[in-house]
ROSE-782610 format. One record per residue: residue number from 1; z negated, y negated, x of N, C-alpha, C in turn; residue in one letter. Coordinates in steps of 0.05 Angstrom, whole numbers. Example, Ala and Ser with C-alpha at 12.3 -4.5 7.8 and 13.67 -1.06 7.14 Angstrom:
% ROSE-782610
+-----+--------+--------+--------+--------+--------+--------+--------+--------+--------+------+
: seq :    n.z :    n.y :    n.x :   ca.z :   ca.y :   ca.x :    c.z :    c.y :    c.x : type :
+-----+--------+--------+--------+--------+--------+--------+--------+--------+--------+------+
:   1 :   -156 :    114 :    264 :   -156 :     90 :    246 :   -156 :     66 :    264 :    A :
:   2 :   -142 :     45 :    257 :   -143 :     21 :    273 :   -157 :     -1 :    258 :    S :
+-----+--------+--------+--------+--------+--------+--------+--------+--------+--------+------+
% end
This chain:
% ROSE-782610
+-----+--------+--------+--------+--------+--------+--------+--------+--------+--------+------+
: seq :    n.z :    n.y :    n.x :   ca.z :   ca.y :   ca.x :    c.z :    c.y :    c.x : type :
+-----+--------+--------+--------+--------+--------+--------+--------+--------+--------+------+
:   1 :   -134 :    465 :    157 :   -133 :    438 :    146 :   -105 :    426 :    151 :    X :
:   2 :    -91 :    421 :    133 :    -67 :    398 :    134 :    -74 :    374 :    153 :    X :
:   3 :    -52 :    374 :    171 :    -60 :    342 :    186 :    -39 :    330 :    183 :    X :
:   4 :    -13 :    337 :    165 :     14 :    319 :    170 :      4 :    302 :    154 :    X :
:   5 :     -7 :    307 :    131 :    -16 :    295 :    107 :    -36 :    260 :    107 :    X :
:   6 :    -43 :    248 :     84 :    -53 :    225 :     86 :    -85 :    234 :     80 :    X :
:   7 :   -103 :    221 :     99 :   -129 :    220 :     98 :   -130 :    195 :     62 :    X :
:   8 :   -145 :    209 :     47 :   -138 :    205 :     14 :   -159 :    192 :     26 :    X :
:   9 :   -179 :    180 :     42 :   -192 :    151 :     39 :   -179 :    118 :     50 :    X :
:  10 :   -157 :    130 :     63 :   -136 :    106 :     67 :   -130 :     92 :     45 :    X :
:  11 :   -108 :    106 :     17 :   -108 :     85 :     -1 :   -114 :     84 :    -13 :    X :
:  12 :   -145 :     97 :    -22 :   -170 :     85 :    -32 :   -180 :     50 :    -22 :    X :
:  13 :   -179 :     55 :      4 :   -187 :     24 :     15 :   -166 :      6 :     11 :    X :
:  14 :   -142 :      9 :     10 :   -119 :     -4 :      5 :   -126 :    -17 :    -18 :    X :
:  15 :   -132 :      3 :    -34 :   -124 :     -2 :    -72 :   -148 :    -30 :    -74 :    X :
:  16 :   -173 :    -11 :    -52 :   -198 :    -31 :    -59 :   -187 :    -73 :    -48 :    X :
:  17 :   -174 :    -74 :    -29 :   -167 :    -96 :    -24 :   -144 :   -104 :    -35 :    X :
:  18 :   -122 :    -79 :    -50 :   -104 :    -98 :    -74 :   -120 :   -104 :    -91 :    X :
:  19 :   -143 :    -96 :    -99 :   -161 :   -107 :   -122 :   -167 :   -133 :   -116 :    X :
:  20 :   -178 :   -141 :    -90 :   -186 :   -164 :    -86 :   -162 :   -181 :    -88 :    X :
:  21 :   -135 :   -173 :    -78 :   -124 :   -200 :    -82 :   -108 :   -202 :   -109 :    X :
:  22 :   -108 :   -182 :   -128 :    -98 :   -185 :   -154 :   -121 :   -198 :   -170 :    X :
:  23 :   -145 :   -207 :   -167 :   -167 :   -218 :   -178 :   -161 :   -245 :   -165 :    X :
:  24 :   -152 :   -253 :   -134 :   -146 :   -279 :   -129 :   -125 :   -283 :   -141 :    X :
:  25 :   -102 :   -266 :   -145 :    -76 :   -281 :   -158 :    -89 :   -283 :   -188 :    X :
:  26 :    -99 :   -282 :   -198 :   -110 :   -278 :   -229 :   -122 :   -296 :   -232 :    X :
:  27 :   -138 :   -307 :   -217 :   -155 :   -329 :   -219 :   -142 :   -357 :   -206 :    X :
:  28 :   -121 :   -356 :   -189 :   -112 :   -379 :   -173 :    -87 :   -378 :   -189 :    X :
:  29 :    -79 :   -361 :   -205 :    -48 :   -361 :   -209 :    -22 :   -367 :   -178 :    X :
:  30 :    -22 :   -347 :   -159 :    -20 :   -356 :   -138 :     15 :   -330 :   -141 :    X :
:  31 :     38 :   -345 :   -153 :     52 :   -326 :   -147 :     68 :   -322 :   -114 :    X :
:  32 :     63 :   -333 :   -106 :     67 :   -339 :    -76 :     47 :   -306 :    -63 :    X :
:  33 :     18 :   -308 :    -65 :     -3 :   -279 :    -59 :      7 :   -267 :    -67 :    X :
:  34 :     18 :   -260 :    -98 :     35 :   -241 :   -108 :     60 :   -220 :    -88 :    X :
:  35 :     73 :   -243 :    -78 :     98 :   -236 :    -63 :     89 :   -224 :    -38 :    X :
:  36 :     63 :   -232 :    -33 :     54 :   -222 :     -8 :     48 :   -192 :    -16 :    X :
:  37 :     32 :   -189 :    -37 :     30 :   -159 :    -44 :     53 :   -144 :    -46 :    X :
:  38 :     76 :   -158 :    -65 :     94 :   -135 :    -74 :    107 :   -131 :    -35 :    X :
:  39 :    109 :   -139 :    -10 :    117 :   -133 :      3 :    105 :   -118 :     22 :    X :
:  40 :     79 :   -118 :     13 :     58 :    -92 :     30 :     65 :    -74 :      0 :    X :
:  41 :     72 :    -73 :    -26 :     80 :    -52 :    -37 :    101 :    -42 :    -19 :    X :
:  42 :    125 :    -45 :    -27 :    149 :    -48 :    -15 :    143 :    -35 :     15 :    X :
:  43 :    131 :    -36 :     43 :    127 :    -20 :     62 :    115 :      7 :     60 :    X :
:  44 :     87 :      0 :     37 :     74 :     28 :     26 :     94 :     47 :     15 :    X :
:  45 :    114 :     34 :     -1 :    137 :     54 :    -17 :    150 :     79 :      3 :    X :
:  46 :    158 :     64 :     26 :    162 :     64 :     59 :    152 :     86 :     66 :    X :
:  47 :    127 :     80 :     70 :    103 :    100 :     82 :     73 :     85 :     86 :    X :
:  48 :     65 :     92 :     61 :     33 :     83 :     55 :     18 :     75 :     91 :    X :
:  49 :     28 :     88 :    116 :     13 :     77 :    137 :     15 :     69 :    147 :    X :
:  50 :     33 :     51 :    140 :     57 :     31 :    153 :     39 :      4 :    145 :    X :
:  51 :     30 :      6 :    124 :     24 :    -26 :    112 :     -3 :    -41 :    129 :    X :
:  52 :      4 :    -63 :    123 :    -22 :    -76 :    128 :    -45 :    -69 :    132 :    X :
:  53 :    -57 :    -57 :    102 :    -86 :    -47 :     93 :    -78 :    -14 :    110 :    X :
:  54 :    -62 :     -1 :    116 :    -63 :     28 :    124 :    -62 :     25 :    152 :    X :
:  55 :    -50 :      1 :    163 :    -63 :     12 :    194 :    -83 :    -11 :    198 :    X :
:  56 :    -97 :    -23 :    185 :   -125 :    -33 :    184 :   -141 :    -14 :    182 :    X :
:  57 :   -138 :      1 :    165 :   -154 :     32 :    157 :   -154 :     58 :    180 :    X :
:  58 :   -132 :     57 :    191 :   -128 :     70 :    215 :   -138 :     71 :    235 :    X :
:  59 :   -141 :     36 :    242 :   -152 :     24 :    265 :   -173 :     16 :    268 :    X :
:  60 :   -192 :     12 :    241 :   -218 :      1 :    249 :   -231 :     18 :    233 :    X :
:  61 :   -218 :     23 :    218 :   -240 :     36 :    190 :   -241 :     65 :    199 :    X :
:  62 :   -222 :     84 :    196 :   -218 :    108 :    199 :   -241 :    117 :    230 :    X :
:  63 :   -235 :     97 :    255 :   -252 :    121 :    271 :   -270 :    120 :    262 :    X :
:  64 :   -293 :     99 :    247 :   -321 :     99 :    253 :   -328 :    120 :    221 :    X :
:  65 :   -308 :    142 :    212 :   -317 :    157 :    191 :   -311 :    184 :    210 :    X :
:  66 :   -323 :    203 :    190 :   -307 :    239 :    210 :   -286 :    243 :    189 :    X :
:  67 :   -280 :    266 :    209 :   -250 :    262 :    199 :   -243 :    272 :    169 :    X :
:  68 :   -224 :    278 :    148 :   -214 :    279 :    121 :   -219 :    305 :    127 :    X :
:  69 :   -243 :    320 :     97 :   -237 :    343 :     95 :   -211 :    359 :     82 :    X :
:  70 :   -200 :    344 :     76 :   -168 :    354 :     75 :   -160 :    325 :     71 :    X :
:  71 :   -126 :    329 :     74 :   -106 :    315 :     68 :    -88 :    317 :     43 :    X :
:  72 :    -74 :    297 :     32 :    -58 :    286 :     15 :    -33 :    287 :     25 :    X :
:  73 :    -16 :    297 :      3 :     20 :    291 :      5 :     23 :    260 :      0 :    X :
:  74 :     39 :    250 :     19 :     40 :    221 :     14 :     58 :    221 :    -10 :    X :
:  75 :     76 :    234 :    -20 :    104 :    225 :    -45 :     78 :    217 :    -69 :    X :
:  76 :     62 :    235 :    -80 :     53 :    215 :   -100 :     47 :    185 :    -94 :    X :
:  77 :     30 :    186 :    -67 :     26 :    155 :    -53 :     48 :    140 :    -58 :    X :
:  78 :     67 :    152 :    -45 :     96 :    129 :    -40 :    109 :    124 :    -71 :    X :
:  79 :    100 :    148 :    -87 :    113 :    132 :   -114 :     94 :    110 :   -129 :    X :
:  80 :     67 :    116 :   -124 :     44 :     94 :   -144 :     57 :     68 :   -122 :    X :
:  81 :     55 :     73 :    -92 :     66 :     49 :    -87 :     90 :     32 :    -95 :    X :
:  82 :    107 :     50 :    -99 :    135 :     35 :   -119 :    129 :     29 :   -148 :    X :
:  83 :    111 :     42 :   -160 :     99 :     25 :   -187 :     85 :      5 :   -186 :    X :
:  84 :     78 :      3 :   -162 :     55 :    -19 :   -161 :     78 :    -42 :   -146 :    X :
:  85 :    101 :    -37 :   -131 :    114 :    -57 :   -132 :    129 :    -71 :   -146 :    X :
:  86 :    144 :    -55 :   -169 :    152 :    -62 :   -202 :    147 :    -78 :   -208 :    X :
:  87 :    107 :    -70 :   -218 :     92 :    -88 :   -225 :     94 :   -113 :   -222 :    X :
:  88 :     91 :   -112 :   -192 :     86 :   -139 :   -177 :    114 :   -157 :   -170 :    X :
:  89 :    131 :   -143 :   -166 :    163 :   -160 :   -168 :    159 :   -177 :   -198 :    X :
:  90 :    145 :   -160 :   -217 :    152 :   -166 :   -246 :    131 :   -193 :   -253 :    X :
:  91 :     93 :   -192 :   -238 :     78 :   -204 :   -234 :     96 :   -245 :   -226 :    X :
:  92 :    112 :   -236 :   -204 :    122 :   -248 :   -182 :    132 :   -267 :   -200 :    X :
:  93 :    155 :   -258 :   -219 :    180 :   -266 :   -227 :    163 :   -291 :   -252 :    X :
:  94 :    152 :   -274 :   -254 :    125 :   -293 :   -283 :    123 :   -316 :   -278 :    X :
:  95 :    102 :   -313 :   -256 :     90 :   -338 :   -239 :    103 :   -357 :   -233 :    X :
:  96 :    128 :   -352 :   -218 :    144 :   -374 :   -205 :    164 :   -381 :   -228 :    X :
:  97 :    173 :   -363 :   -245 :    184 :   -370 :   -267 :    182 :   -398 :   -282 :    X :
:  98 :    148 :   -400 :   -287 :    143 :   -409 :   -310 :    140 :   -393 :   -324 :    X :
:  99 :    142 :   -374 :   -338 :    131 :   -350 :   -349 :    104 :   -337 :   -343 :    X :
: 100 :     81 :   -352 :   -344 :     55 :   -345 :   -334 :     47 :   -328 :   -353 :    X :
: 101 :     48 :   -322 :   -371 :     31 :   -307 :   -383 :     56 :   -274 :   -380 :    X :
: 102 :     74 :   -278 :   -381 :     82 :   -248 :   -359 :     72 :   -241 :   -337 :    X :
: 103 :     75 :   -263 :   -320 :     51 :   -252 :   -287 :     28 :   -250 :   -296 :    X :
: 104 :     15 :   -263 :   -322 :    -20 :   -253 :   -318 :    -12 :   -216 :   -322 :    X :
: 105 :     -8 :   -221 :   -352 :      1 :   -194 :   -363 :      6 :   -170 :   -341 :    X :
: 106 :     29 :   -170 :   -316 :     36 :   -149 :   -304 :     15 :   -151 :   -280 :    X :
: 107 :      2 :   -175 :   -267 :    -25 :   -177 :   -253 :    -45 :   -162 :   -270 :    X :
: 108 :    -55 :   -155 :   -282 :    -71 :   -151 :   -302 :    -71 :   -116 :   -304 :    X :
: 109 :    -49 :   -106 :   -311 :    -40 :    -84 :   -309 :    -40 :    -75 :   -277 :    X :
: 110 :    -30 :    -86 :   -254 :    -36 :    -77 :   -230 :    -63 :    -77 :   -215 :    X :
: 111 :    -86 :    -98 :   -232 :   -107 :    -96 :   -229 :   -129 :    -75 :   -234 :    X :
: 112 :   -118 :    -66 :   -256 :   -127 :    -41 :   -267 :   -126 :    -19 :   -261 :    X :
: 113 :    -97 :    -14 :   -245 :    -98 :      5 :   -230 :   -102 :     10 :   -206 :    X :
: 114 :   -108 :    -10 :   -187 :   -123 :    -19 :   -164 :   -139 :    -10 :   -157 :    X :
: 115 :   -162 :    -20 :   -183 :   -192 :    -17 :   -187 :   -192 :      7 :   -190 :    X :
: 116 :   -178 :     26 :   -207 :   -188 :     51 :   -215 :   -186 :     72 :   -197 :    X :
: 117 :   -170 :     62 :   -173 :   -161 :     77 :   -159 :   -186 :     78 :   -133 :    X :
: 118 :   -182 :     48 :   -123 :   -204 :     42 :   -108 :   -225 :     51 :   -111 :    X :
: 119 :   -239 :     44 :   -151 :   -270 :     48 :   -137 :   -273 :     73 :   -147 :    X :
: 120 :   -260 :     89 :   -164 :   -265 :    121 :   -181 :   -245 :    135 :   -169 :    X :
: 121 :   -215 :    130 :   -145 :   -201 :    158 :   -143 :   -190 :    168 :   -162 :    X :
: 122 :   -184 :    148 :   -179 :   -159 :    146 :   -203 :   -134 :    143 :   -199 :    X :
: 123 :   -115 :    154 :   -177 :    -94 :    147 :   -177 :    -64 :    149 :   -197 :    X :
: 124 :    -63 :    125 :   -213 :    -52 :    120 :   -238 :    -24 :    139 :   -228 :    X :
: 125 :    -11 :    117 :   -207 :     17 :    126 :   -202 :     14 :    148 :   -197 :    X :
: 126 :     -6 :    169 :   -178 :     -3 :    185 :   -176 :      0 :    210 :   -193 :    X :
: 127 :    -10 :    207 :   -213 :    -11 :    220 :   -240 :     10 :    221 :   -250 :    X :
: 128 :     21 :    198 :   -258 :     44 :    194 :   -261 :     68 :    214 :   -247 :    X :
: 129 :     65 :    213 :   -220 :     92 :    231 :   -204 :     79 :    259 :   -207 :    X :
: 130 :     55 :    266 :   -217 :     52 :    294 :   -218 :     60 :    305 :   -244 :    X :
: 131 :     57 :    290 :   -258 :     72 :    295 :   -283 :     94 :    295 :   -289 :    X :
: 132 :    115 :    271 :   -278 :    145 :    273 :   -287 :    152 :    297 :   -258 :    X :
: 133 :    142 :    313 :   -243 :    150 :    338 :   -234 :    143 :    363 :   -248 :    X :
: 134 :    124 :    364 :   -260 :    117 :    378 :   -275 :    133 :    384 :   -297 :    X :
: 135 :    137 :    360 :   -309 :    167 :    362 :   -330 :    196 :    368 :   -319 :    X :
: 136 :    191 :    367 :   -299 :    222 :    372 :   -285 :    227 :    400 :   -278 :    X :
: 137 :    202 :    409 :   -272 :    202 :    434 :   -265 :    204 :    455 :   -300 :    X :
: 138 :    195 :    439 :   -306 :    192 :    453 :   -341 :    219 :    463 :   -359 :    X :
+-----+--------+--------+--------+--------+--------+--------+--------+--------+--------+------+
% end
């Protein structure tokens, strides 16, 4: 079994609580929460166990499960995390702008991929970086 690797139910739970607060910025129009995300993006980009939600997951969540039948390369992680901070720089810029209907728009789009990730193990970005290697390698 890989152990350098990421237990792939870490940012599953992550994604599941960016869900929750891209539904509060969505509903509160709160680009201020926004900024709070893109800077737990921004650490995830870092290293997904670094953030907030990953050593929450570490620390309370993780012992009371057994342990990952395998592990995850964090670089796809660390790149969906840099798409998801894009997003959210771009969410950010909307909001406080005056430009609200750009922050719903790029809120909206990071919601989606949140959710899909969180509750089905859809990792958008991650797809994403397996593909533009795949073409690179091509």
């Amino acid at each position: 079994m890989n152990t350098t690797g990421l237990d792939p139910r870490g940012p599953r739970f992550a994604a599941v609580l960016t869900t929750i607060v891209f539904v509060v910025v969505l509903l509160t129009g709160s680009g201020w929460l926004a900024l709070a995300q893109a800077v737990i993006f921004a650490i995830g980009a870092y290293d997904p166990r670094r953030t907030p939600y990953g050593l929450i997951y570490r620390h309370l969540v993780a012992p009371r499960l057994a342990p990952p039948a395998e592990r995850e390369d964090p670089a796809p992680v660390r790149f969906a995390q840099t798409v998801g901070l894009v997003f959210t720089v771009v969410t950010v810029a909307g909001y406080l702008s005056g430009a609200t209907v750009l922050g719903i728009v790029f809120a909206a789009f990071a919601l989606v991929a949140a959710f899909l990730n969180g509750f089905f193990g859809l990792c958008l970005g991650c797809e994403a970086y397996l593909l533009i290697r795949r073409l690179r390698a091509a």
